[in-house]
Backbone as a chain_set.jsonl record, in Angstrom:
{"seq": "XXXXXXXXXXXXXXXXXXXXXXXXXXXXXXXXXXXXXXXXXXXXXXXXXXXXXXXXXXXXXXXXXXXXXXXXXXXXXXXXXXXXXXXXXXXXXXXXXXXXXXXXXXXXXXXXXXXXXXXXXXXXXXXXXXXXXXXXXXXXXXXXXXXXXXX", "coords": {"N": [[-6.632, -41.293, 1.875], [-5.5, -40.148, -0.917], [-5.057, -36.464, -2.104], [-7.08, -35.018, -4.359], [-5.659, -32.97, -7.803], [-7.243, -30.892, -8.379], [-8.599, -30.384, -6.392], [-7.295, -29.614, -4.311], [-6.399, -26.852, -5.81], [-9.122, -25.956, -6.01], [-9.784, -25.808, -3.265], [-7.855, -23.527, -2.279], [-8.577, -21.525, -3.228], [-9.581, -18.325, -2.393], [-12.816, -17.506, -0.913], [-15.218, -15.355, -1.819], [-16.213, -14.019, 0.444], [-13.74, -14.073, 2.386], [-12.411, -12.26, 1.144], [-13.302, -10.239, 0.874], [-13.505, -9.274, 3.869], [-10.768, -8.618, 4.376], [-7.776, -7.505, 6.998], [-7.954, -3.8, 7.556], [-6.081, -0.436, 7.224], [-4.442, -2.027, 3.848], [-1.603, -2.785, 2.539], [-0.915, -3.655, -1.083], [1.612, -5.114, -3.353], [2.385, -5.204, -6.545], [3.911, -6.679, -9.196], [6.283, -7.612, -11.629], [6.72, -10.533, -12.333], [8.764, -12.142, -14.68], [10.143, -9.913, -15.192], [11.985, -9.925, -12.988], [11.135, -8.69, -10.466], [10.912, -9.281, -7.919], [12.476, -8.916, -5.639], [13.256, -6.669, -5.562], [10.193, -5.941, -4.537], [9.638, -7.311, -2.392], [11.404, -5.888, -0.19], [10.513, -3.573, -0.038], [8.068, -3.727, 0.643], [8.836, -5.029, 3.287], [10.01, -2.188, 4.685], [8.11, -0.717, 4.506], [6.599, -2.528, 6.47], [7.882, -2.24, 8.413], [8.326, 0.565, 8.997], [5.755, 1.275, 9.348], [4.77, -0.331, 11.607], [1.941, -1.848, 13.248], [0.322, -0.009, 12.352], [-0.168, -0.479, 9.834], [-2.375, -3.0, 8.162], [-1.661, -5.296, 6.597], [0.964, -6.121, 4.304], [0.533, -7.307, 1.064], [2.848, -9.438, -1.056], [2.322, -9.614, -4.476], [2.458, -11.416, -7.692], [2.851, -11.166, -10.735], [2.232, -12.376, -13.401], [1.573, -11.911, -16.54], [1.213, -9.464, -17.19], [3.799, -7.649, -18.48], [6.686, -6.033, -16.789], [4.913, -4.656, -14.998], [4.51, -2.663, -12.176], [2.647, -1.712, -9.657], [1.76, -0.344, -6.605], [-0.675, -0.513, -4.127], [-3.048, 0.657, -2.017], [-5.434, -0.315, 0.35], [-8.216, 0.645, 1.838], [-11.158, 0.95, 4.171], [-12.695, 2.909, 2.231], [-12.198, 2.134, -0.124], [-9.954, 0.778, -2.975], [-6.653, 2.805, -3.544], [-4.366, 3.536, -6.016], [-0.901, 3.668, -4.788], [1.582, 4.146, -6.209], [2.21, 3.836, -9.321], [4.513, 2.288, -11.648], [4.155, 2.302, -14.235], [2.786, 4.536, -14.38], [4.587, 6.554, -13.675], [6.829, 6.342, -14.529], [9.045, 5.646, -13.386], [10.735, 3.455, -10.519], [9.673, 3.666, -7.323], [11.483, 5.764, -4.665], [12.409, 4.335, -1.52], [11.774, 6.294, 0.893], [10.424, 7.727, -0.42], [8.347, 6.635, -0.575], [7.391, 5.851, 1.558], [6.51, 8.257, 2.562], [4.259, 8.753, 0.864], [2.261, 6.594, 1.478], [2.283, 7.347, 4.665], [1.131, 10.097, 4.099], [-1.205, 9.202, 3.294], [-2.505, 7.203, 5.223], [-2.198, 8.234, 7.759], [-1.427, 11.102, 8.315], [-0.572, 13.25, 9.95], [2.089, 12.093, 11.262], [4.932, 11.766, 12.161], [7.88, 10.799, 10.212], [10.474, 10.747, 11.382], [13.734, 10.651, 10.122], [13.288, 10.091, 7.702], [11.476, 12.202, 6.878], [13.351, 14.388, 6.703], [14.399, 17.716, 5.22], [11.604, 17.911, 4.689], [10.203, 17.802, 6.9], [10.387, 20.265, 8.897], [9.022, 22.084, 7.129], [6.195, 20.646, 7.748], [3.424, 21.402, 9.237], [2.418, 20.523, 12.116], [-0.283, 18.994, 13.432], [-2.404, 19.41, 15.757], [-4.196, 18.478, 18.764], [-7.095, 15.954, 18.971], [-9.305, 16.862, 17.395], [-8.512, 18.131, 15.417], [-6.66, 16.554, 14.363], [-7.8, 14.518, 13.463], [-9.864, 15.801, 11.471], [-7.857, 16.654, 9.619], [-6.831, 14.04, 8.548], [-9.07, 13.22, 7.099], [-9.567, 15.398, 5.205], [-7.339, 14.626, 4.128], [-7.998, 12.505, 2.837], [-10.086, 12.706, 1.266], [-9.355, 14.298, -0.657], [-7.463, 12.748, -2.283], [-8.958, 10.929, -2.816], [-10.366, 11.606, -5.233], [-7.872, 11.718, -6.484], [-7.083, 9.003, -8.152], [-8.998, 6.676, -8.403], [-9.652, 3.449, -7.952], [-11.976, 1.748, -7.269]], "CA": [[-6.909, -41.025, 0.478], [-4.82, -39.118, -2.17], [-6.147, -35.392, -2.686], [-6.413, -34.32, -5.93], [-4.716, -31.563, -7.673], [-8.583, -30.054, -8.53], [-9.233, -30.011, -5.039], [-6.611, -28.776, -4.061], [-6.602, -25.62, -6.116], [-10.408, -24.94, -5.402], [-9.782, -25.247, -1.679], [-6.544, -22.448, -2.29], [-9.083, -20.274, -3.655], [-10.85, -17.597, -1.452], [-14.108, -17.453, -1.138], [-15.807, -13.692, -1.975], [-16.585, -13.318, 2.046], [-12.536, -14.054, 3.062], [-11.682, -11.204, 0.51], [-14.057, -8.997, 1.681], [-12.72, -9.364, 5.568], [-9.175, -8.251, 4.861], [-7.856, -5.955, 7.827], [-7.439, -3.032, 6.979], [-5.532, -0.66, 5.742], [-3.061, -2.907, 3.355], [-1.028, -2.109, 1.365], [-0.674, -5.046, -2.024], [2.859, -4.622, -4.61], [1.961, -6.164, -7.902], [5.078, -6.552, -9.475], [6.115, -7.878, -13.019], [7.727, -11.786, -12.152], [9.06, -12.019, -15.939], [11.421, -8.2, -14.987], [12.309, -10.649, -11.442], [11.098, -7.739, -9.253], [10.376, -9.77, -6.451], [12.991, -8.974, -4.468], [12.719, -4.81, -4.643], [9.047, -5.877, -4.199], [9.9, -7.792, -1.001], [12.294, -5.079, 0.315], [9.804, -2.489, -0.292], [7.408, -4.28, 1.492], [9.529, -4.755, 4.297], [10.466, -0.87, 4.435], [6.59, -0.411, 4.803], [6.34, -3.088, 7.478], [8.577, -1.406, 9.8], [7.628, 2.144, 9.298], [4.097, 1.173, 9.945], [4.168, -1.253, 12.48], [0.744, -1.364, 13.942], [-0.823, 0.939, 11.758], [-0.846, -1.479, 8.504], [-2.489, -4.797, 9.075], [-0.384, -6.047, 6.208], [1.762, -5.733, 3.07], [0.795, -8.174, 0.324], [2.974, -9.358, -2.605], [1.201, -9.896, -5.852], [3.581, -11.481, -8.641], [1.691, -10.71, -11.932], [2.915, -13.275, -14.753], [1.065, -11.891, -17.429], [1.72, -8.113, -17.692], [5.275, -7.558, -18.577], [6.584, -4.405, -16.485], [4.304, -3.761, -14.199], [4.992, -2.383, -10.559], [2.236, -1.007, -8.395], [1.331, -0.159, -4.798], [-1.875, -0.132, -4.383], [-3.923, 0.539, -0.584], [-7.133, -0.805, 0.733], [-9.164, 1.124, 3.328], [-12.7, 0.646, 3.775], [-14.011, 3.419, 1.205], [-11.931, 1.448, -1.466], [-8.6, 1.156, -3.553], [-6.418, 4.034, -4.116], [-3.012, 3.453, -6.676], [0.08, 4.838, -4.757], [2.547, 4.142, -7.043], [2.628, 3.21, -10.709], [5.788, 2.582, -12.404], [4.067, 3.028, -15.893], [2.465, 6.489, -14.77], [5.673, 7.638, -12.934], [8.407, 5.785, -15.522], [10.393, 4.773, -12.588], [10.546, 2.929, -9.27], [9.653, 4.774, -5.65], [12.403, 5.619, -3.3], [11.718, 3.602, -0.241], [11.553, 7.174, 1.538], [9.239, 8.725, -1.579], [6.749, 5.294, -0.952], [6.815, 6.195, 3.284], [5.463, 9.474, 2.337], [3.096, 8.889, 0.505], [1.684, 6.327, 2.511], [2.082, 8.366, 5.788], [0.287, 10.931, 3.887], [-2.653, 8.628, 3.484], [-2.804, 7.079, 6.341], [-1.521, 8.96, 9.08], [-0.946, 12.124, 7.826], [0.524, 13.735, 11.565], [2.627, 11.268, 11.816], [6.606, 12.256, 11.554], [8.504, 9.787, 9.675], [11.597, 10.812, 11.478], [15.072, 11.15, 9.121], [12.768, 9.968, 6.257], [11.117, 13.443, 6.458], [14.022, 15.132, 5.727], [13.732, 18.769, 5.449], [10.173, 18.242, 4.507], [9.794, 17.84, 8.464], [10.865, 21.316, 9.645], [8.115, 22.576, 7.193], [5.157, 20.773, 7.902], [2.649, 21.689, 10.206], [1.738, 19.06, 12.598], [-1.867, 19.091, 13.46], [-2.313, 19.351, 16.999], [-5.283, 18.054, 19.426], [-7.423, 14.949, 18.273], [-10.289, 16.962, 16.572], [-7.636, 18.822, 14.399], [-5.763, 14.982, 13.305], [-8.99, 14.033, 12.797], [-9.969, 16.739, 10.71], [-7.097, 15.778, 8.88], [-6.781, 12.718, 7.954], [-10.513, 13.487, 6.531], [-9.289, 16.122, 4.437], [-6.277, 14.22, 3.118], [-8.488, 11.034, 2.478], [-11.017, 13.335, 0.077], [-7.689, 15.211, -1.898], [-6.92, 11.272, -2.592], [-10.439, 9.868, -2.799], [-10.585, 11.937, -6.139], [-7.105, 11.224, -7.266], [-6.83, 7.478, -9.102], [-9.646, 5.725, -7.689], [-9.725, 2.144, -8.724], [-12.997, 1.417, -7.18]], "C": [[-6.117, -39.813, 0.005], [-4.998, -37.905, -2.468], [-5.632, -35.49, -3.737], [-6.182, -33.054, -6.483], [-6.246, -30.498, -8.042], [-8.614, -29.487, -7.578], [-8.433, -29.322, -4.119], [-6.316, -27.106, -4.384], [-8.307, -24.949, -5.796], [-10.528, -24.544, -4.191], [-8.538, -23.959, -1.611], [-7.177, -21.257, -2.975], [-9.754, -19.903, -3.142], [-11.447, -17.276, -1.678], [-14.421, -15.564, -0.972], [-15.673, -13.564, -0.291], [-14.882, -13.192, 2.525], [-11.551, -13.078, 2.322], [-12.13, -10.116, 0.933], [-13.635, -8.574, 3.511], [-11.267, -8.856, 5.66], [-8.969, -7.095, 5.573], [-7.014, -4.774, 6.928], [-6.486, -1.222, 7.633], [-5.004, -1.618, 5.486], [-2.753, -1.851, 2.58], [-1.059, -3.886, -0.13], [0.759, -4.037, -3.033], [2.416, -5.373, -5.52], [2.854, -5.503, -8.443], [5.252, -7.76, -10.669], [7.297, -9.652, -12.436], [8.592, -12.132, -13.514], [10.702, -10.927, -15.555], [12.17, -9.073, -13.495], [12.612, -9.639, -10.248], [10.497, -8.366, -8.333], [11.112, -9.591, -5.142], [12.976, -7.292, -3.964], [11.087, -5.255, -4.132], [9.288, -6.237, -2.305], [10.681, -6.523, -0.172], [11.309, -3.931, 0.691], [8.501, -2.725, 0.936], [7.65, -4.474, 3.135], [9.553, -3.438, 5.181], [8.611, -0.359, 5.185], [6.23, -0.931, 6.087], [6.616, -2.489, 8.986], [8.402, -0.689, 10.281], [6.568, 1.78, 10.049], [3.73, 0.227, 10.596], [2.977, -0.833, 13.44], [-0.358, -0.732, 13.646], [-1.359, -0.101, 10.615], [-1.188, -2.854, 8.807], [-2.186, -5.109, 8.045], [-0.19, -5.497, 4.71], [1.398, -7.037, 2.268], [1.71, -8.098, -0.468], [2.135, -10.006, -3.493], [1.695, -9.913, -7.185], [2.246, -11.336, -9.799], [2.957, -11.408, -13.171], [2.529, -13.021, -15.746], [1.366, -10.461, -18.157], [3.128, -7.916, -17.883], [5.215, -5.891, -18.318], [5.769, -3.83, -15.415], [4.618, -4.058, -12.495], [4.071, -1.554, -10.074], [1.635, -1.243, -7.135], [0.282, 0.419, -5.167], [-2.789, -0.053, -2.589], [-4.912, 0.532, -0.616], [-7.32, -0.37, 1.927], [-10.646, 0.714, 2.892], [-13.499, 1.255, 2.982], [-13.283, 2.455, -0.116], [-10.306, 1.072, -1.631], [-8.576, 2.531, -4.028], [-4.713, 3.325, -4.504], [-2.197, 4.823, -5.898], [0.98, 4.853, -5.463], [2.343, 3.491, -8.203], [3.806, 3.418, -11.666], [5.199, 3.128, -14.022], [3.761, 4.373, -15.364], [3.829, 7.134, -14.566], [7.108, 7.751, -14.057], [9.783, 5.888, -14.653], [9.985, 4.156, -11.208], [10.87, 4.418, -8.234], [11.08, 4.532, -5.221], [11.842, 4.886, -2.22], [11.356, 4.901, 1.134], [10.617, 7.937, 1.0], [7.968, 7.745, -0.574], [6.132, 5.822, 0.96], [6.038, 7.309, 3.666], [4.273, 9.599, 2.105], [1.959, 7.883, 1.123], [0.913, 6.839, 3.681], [0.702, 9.55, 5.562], [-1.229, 10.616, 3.794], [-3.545, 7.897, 4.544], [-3.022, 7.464, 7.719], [-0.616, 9.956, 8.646], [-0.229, 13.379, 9.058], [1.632, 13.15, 11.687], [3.857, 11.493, 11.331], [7.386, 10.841, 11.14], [10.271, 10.082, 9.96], [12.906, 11.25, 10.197], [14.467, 10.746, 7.667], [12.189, 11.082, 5.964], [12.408, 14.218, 5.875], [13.865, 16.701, 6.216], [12.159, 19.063, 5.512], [9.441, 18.377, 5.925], [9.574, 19.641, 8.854], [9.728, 22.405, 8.835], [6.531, 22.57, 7.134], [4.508, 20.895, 9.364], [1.924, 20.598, 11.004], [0.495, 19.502, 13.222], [-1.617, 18.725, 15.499], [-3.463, 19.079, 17.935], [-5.863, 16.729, 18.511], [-8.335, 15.498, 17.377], [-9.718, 17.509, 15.184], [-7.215, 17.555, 13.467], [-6.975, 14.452, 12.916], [-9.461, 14.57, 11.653], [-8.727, 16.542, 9.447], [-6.502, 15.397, 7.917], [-8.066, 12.654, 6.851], [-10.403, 14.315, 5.362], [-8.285, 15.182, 3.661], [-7.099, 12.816, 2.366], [-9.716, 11.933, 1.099], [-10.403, 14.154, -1.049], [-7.695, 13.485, -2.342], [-8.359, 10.22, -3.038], [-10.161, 10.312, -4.602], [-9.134, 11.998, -7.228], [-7.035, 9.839, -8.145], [-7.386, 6.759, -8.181], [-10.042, 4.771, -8.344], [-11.064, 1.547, -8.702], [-14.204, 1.805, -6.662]], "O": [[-6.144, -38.696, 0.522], [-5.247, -37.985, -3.671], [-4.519, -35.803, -4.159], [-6.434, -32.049, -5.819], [-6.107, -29.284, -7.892], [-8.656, -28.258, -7.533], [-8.859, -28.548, -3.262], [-6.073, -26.271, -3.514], [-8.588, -23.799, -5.457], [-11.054, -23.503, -3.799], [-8.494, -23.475, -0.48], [-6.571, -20.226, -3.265], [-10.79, -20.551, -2.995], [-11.386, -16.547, -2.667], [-13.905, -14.784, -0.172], [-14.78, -12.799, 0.074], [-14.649, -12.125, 3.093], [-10.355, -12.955, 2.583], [-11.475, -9.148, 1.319], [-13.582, -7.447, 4.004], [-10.659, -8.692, 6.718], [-9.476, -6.003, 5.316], [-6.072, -4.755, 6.136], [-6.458, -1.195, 8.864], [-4.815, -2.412, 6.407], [-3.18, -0.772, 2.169], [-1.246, -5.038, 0.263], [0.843, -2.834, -3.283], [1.964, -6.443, -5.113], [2.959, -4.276, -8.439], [4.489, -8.725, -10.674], [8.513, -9.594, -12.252], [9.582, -12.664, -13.013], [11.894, -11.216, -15.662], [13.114, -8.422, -13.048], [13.554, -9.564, -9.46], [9.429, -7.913, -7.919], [10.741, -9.892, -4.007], [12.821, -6.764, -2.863], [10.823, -4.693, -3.069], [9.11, -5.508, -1.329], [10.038, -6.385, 0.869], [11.415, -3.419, 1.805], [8.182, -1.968, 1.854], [6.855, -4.153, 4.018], [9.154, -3.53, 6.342], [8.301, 0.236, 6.216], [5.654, -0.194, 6.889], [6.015, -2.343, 10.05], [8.255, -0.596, 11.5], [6.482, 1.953, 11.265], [2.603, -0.247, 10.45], [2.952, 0.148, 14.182], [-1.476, -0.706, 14.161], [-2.521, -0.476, 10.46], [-0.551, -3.664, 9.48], [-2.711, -6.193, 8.298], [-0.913, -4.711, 4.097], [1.947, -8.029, 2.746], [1.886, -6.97, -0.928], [1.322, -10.879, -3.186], [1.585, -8.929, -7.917], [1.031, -11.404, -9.613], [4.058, -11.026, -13.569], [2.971, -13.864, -16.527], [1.669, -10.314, -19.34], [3.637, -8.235, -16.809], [4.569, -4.975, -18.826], [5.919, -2.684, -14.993], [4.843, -5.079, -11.846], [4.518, -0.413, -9.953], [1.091, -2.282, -6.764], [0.056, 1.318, -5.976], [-3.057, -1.179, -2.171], [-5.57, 1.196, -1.417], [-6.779, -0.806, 2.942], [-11.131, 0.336, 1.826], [-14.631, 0.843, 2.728], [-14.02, 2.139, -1.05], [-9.526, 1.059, -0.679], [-9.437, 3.247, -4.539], [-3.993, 2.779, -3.668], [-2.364, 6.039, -6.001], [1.468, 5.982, -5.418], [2.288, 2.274, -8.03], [4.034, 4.438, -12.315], [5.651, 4.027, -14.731], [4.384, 5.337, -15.809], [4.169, 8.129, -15.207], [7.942, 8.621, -14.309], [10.961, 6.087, -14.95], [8.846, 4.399, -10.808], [11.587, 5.419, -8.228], [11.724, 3.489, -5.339], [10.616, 4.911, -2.115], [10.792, 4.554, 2.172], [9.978, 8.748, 1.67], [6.958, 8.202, -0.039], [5.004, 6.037, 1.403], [5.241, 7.45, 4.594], [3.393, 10.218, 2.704], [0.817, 8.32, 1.262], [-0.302, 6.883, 3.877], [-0.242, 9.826, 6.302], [-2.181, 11.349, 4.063], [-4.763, 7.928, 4.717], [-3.84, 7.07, 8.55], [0.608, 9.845, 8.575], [0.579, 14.248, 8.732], [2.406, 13.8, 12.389], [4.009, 11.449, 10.11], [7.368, 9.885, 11.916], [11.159, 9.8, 9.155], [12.748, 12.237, 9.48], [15.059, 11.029, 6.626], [12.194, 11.307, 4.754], [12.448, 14.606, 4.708], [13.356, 16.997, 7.297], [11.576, 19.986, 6.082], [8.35, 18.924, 6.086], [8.436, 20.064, 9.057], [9.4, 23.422, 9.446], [5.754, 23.469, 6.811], [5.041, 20.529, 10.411], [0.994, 19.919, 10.568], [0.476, 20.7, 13.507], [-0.855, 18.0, 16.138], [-4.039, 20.151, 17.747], [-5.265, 16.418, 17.481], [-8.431, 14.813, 16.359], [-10.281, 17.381, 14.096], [-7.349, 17.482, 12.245], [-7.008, 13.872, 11.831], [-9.507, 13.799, 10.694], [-9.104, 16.244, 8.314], [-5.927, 15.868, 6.935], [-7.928, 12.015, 5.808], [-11.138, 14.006, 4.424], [-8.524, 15.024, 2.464], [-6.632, 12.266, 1.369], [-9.918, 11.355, 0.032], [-10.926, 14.543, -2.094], [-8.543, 13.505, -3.235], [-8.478, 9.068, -3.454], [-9.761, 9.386, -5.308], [-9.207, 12.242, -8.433], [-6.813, 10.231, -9.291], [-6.759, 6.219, -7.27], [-10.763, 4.97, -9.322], [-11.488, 0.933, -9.681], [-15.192, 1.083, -6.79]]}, "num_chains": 1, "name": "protein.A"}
């Protein structure tokens, strides 16, 4: 028997519990398909993948047909969403070395990002023992909790 195209789209739609389960962190790009940023989106995405192999359990894209213009990175941990990048707030696209930062900084804020640090390496302070990175990551997650919290 034939499916039909109903049934098809209700079965392609996830159920509340298989949204709620996503590992986490992610990261999602919601990106303007209209402007045909799908391919910095993809790239960007990429760029993220690599850096953070292991740490991010994944990079969505998220074409957005309706907003004209819009580009942001947005991460999911378990207290919520937090916006890392918005092209309207910023009025331009991330560097792919700006976006590893700020990431890093939220996730894994010890964590040297090699030649993507830059000088910024030589003057931060790396946190040393586990109760210290712990300590943290805890601190940088409550500076950011109270920046642009979506939810």
């Amino acid at each position: 028997p034939r499916v039909g195209v109903a049934n098809c789209i209700e079965r392609a739609v996830p159920d509340t519990d298989a949204r709620l389960s996503r590992k986490l962190p992610a990261i999602g790009i919601e990106y303007c398909t209209g402007c045909n940023w799908m391919l910095r989106s993809a790239w960007l995405s990429q760029e993220l993948l690599t850096t953070f192999n292991g740490t991010l359990a994944e990079v969505g894209l998220q074409p957005n047909h309706e907003r004209a213009g819009v580009f942001t990175v947005t991460l999911y941990t378990g207290e919520g969403q937090l916006i890392v990048w918005s092209r309207a707030e910023e009025g331009r696209f991330p560097e792919s070395k700006e976006l590893k930062q700020l990431v890093r900084d939220m996730i894994e804020p010890g964590r040297s990002l090699g030649h993507s640090d830059g000088a910024a390496l030589e003057q931060r302070v790396e946190p040393t023992g586990t109760a210290r990175l712990a300590l943290q990551r805890v601190i940088n997650m409550l500076k950011l909790s109270g920046r642009r919290r979506l939810s």
